[in-house]
N, C-alpha and C positions, 0 to 999 in steps of 0.2 A: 213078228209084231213086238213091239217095244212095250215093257209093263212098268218102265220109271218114268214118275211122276213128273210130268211138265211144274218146272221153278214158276213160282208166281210173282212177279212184281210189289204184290201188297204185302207179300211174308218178308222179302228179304232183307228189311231195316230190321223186322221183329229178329230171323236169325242173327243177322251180327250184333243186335244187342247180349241175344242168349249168349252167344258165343265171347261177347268180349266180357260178359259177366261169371261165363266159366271161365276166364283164361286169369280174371282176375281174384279167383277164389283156388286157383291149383287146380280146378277139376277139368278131366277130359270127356269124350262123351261117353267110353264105357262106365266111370266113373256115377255119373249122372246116370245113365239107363240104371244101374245097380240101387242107387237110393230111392230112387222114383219107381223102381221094380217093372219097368217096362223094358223094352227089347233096345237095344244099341240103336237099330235102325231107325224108330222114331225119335232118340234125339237129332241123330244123324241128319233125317228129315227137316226139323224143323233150323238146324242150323246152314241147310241147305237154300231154307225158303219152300219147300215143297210142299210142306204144313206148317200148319204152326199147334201151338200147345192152346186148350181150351178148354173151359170152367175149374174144375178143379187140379188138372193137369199143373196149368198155369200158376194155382195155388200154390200146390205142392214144389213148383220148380222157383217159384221167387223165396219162396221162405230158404228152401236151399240154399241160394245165390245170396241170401242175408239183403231184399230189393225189395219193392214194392211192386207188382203186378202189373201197375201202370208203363215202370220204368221198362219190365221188356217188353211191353206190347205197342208204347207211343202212342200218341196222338195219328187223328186222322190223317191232320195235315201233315205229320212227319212220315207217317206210312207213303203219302201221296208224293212226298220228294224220293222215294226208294227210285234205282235205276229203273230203268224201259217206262216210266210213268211220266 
């Protein structure tokens, strides 16, 4: 039996925002799991789409990224254009 996360459709605008927000700050995801003090894997996660970051997670990762909160998370209707939706 398989224990990785089924990709969600409504995460994966949120990851490649994360991601093109790290990529435009220098940072990678060990990088980010170390400032954020949580595990590789959950950024890994969220830049996958399998999760996303949430309350103060979210916080902590837009201040990093020098963004506002909104900017990695989008709109409903922007989530709703992500692929398989």
């Amino acid at each position: 039996m398989s224990t990785t996360k089924p990709v969600r459709p409504e995460y994966i605008a949120v990851g490649r925002r994360i991601k093109a927000c790290m990529e435009a700050k220098g940072l990678d995801q060990s990088a980010v799991a170390r400032a954020l003090d949580i595990e590789p894997q959950s950024v890994q996660q969220w830049v996958c789409g399998q999760t996303t970051p949430r309350g103060y997670r979210i916080r902590a990762l837009s201040s990093l990224l020098d963004v506002e909160p909104w900017q990695l998370l989008g709109s409903a209707e922007d989530n709703a254009l992500a692929p398989g939706n």
